[in-house]
C-alpha positions in Angstrom: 50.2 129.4 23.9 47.8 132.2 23.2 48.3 132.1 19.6 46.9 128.6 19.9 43.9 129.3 21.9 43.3 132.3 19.5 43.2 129.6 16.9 41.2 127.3 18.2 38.7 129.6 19.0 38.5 130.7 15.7 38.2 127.2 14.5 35.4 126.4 16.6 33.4 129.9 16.2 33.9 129.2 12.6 32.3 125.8 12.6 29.4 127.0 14.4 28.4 129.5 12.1 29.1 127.6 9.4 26.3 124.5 11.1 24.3 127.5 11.8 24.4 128.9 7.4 23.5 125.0 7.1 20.6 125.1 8.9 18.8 128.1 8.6 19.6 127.3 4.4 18.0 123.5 4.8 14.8 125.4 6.5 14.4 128.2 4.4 15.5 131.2 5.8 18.2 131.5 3.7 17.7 131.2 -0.4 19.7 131.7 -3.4 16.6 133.6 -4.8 14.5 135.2 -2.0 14.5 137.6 1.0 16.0 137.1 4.0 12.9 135.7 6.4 13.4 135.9 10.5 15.5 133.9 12.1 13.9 133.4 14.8 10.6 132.4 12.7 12.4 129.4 11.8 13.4 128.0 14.7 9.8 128.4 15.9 8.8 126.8 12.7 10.8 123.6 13.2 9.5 123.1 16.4 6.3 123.7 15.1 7.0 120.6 12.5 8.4 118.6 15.0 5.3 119.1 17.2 2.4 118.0 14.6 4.0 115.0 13.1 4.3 113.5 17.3 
């Protein structure tokens, strides 16, 4: 029973992260040929976005 809790945890901690690589990589704080840029900087510059084009 704990074995598959264990597991299932890791599948779901897994997917998050890997919807979180996604994300920050669609809005640019993650690029094949650049610096890491603040994380937090791009979720405040989505919102940003989704603010002007209301």
């Amino acid at each position: 029973m704990e074995a598959t809790i264990v597991i299932a945890e890791l599948f779901i901690i897994g997917f998050l992260i890997l919807r979180l690589a996604v994300y920050l990589f669609r809005y640019g704080s993650i690029q094949y040929s650049g610096k890491l840029s603040s994380i937090a900087g791009t979720f405040r510059k989505k919102d940003t976005q989704a603010r002007t084009r209301q």
